[in-house]
Each structure stands twice: as structure tokens, then as C-alpha cells.
C-alpha positions in Angstrom: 0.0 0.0 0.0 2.8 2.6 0.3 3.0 3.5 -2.9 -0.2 5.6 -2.0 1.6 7.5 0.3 2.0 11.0 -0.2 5.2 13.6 1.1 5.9 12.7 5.0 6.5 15.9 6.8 6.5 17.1 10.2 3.8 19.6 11.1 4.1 22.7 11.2 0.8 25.6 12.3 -2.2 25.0 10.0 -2.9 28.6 8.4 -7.0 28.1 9.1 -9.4 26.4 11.3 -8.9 23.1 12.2 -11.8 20.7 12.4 -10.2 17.5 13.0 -7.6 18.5 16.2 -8.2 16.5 18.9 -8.3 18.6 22.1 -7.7 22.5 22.3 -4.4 22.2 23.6 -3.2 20.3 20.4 -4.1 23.3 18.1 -1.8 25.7 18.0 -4.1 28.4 16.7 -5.8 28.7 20.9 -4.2 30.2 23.3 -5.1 31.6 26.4 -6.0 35.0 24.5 -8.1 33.6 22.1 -11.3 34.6 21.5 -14.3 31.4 21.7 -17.3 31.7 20.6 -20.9 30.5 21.7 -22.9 29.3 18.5 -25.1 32.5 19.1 -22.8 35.3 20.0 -22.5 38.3 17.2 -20.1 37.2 14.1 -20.5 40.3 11.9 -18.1 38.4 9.5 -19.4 37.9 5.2 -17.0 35.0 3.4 -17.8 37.7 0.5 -14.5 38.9 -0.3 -14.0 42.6 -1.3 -11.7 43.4 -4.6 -9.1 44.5 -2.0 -8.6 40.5 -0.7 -5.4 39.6 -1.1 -6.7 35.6 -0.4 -4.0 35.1 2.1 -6.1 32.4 4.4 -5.6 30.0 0.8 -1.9 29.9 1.9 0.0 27.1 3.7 -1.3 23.5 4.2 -5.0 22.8 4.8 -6.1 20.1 6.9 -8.0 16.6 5.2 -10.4 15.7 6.6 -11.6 11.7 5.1 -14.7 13.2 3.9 -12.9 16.1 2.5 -10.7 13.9 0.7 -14.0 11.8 -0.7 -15.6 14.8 -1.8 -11.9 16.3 -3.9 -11.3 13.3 -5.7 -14.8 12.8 -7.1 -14.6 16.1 -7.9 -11.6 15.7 -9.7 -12.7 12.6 -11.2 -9.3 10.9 -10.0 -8.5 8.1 -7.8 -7.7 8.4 -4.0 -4.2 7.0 -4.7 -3.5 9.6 -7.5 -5.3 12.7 -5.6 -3.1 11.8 -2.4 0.2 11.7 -4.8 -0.6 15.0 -6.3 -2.2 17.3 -3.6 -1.6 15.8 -0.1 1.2 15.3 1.9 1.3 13.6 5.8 2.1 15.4 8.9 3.3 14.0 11.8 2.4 15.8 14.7 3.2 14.4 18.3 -0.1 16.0 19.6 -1.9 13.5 17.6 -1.5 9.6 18.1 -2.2 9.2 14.0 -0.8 11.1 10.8 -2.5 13.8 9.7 -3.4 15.2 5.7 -3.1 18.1 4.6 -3.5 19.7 1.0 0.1 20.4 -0.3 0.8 24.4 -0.9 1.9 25.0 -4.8 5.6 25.2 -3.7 6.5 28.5 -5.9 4.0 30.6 -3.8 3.2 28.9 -1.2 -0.9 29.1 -2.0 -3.5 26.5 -2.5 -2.9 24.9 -5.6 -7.2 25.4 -5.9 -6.8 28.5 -6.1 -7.3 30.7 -9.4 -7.7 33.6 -10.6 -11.6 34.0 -9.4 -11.2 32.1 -6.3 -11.2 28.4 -5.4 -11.7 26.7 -8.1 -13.4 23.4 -6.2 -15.3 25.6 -4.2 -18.6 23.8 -3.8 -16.5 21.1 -2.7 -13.8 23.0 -0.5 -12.6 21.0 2.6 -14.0 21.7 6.0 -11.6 23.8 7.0 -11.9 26.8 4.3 -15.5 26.6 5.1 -15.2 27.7 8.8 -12.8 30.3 8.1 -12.2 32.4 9.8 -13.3 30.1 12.9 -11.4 27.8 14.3 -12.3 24.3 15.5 -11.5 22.4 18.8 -12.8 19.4 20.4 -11.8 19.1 24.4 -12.2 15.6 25.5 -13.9 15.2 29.0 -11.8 12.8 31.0 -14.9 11.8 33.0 -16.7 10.8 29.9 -14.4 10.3 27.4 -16.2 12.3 25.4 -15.8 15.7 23.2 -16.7 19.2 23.3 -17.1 21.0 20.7 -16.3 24.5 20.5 -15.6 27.7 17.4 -12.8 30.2 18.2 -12.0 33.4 16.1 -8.8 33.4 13.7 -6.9 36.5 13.4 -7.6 37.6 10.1 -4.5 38.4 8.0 -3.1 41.7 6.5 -4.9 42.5 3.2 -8.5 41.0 4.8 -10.8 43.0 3.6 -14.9 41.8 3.6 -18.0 43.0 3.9 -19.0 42.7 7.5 -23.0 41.2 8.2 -24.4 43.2 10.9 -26.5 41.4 13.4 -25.2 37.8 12.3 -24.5 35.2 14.5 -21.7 33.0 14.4 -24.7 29.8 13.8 -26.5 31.9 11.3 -22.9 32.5 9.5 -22.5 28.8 9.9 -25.6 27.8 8.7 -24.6 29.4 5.1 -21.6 27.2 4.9 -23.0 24.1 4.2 -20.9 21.9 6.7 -23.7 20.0 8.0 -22.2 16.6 6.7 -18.8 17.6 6.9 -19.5 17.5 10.8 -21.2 14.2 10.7 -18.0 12.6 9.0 -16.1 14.7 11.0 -17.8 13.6 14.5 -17.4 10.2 13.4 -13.8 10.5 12.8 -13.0 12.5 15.8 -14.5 9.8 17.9 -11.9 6.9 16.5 -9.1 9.5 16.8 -10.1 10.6 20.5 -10.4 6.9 21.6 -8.6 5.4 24.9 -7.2 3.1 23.1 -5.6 5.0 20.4 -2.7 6.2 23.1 -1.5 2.6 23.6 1.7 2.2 21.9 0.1 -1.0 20.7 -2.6 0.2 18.7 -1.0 1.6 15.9 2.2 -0.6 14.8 3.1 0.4 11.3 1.3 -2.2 9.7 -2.0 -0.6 11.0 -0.9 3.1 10.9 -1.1 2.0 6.7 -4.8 0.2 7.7 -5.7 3.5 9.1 -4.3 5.6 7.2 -5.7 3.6 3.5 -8.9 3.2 5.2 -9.7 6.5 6.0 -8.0 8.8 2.9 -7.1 6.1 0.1 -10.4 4.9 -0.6 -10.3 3.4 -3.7 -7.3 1.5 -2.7 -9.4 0.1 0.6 -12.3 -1.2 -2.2 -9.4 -3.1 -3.2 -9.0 -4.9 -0.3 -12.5 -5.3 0.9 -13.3 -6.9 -2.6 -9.7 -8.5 -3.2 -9.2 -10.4 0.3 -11.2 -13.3 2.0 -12.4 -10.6 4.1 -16.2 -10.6 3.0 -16.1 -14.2 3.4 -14.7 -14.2 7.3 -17.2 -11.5 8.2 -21.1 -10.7 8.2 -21.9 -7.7 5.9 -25.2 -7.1 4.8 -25.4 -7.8 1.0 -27.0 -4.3 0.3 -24.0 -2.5 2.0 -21.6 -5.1 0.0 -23.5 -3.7 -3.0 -23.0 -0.2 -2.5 -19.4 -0.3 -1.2 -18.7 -1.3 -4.9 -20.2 1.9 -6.4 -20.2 4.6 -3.3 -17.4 6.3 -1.2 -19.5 7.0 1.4 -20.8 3.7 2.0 -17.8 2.8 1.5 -16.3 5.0 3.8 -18.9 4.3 6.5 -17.5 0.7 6.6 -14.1 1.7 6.5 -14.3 3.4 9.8 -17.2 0.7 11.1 -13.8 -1.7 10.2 -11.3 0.5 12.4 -13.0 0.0 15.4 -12.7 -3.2 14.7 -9.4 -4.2 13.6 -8.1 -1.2 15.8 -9.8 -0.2 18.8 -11.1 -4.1 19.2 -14.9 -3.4 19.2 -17.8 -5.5 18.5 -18.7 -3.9 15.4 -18.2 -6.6 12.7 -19.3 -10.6 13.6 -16.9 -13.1 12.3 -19.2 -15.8 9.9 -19.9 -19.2 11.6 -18.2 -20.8 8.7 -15.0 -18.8 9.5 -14.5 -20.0 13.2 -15.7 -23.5 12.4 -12.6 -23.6 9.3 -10.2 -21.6 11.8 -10.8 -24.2 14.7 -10.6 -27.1 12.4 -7.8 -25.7 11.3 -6.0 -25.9 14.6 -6.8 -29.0 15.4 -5.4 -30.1 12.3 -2.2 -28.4 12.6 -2.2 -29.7 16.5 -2.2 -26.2 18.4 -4.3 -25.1 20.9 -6.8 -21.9 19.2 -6.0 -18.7 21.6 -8.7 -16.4 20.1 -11.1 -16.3 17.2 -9.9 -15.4 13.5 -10.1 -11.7 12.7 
């Protein structure tokens, strides 16, 4: 699978929002001056740009999201493996216990390579991130509960910002014109795996499983592969109408994928191993003389 891989780099400060950073701590955008907002506090802000914007939050690297990179490639009417070559590279950031995408900058100016002469050029399809510019995203995780918190903080806006400001406008009516409705159910749904107990045991994620992850959540077409290719449909229980729209949909598709990582990763009951399977595994065992220590995954 590495040949999917995309440029390794360490990571440095996103230039927008973040939606997928685990805890406020881990994103290096809040601080203890920054400015959080409740979903109905003013946000005066229009994503309107005036002839005087100089475009400046399209610079640097852009956090992926999975659904992000779902919603680029069909766009683009290329395959994962080929989008991820040409317009993502990895970060490793030691806040986060897996890798991280990002869009790669055009590396003459430093700008999203999207970016044209009008504006983004993918723009019904933008990631996440550009849509909440200029907020910022954090999830706290509650130790008590395990679970996350979900709060919107104000980006500085950069020299040469110029828009046309919305009097009266709430940072949830601003919201509400940005269409992120499903990028926050894809992204709730990913935060969860990446905010998991278990994902902090060394254990979890050997190198083997950091390429599951990894292929399973941005290299989509490459994961069909393996769902289709391996015995893997024959070990486990899938429901033949989700089989038959894994072959044709990405987010199907991508539903199992991460229905599969709390599997294979985090060790939940969320896939059941066929009766057949266990019956040939244990047979199999007896046959070879060795006592079975746990059932076939």
C-alpha cells in the first residue's frame, strides 16, 4: 500500500481552522488570548471577499479531513491513490497519536494549488476547513466521559483581509450558510476513533495498522481493493446491500471503513466473524495440533 503515500513531513501551524484537532491544547491556533465563541454570540463576518482581498487564508497546508478527501477526488474525477500523490502530503504531529493530511501548498507561492484567478476553483467542494474560516475548531475531550466538546474560536484575520461585515449575524447563522452539516457528521465520526482510549496505547497503531488506518480513511479506492480482493467478506457478516453499495459509493464505502477500524483497531464488536470462518479456523487448529488462543479476525 505505500505506494499511495503521499510527502511525510513534520507539522508545522495550520494557516485556518482546524476541524479535526483532537483537544484545544493540540491546536496551535488557541491560546489563552483567544477569543471562543458561543454558537449565538455576534459574528459580523461575510465569506464575500471585497476586490481588496489579497486571499491570504488560501496559503499554507489545509487540513483533510476523510470526507474532504471523498468529496476532492470525485470532484476531480481521479482516484484516491493519485489525488493523495498530487495534492496531499502527511504530517506527523506528536499531539496527535495518528498522521495527519493536509493539501500540499503549490511550492512557488506557497498558496492552495485550488486557487485561481476568481477564487477556489473546487469551491462547492472546499474541505471543511476553508468553510469555517475564519473560525477555528477544537474538540476538548472530557476525561470523565471520554467524550468531546465542541467548541468555534475566532482566527486572526491576516493583513490585506478585507470583507463585507454582516451586521446582526450570529456565528450559527454565518454557519448555517456554509453548508458543513455533513462535513461534521463525517467529521464527528472521525473524531471519535481518533479521541479513543485506546488510540494512546503504543500498541494500537504498529506500522502495519498506521497504513490500515491511514488507506482506510484517505485512500479509498485502494481500501475497495482490499474489501473486494481479500477473504475478508467471506470471514465476516456484511449485509449484501452495504456489500453492494461499497462497490459503487465512497461514502458507504467510507462508512465501513471506519465501522472496520473499530474493529481491527480499537477491538470493538462492530463486525461478527461468519460461523463458517470460526468453524474452518478451529478445524484448522486441530489439524495443525495447536491449541486456538482467540477467534480469526
Amino acid at each position: 500500500m505505500k505506494d499511495s503515500l503521499p510527502t511525510r513531513l513534520d507539522c508545522g501551524p495550520p494557516s485556518q481552522g482546524d476541524p479535526s484537532t483532537p483537544t484545544d491544547e493540540a491546536n496551535p491556533r488557541a491560546s489563552a488570548e483567544t477569543k471562543w465563541l458561543a454558537a449565538d454570540d455576534p459574528f459580523p463576518f461575510s465569506s464575500q471577499p471585497t476586490p481588496e482581498c489579497a486571499r491570504k487564508c488560501c496559503r499554507g497546508a489545509i487540513r483533510l479531513t476523510p470526507y474532504d478527501v471523498l468529496r476532492l477526488k470525485k470532484r476531480l474525477a481521479m482516484r484516491s491513490g493519485d489525488f493523495l500523490r498530487e495534492y496531499a502530503q502527511i504530517c506527523v504531529d506528536k499531539q496527535s497519536p495518528v498522521p495527519s493530511l493536509f493539501l500540499r501548498p503549490n511550492s512557488a507561492t506557497g498558496v492552495c494549488q485550488f486557487l485561481g484567478e476568481q477564487g477556489c476553483t473546487v469551491y462547492s467542494d472546499r474541505p471543511w476547513a476553508c468553510r469555517l474560516y475564519p473560525l477555528g475548531f477544537a474538540v476538548r475531550k472530557d476525561p470523565a466521559s471520554g467524550q468531546g466538546e465542541q467548541r468555534y474560536f475566532l482566527l486572526p484575520q491576516p493583513e490585506g483581509c478585507s470583507t463585507v461585515e454582516t451586521p446582526g449575524q450570529t456565528a450559527r447563522q454565518w454557519l448555517d450558510t456554509q453548508e458543513i452539516e455533513a462535513c461534521e457528521r463525517w467529521g464527528a465520526q472521525f473524531k471519535e476513533l481518533v479521541l479513543h482510549e485506546a488510540m494512546t496505547r503504543p500498541e494500537t497503531l504498529s506500522p502495519m495498522k498506521t497504513e490500515m488506518w491511514f488507506t482506510a480513511c484517505y485512500d479509498l479506492d485502494r481500501f475497495r481493493e482490499f474489501v473486494f480482493g481479500s477473504t475478508l467478506l467471506q470471514r465476516f457478516e456484511v449485509d449484501d446491500d452495504l456489500v453492494e453499495e461499497m462497490r459503487y459509493d465512497d461514502e458507504g464505502l467510507l462508512r465501513f471503513a471506519l465501522q472496520w477500524l473499530r474493529f481491527s483497531l480499537l477491538g470493538e464488536p462492530t463486525m461478527q466473524v461468519r460461523t463458517s470462518a470460526v468453524e474452518a479456523y478451529l478445524a484448522q487448529a486441530s489439524k495443525s495440533g495447536r491449541q486456538p488462543t482467540s477467534q480469526p479476525e
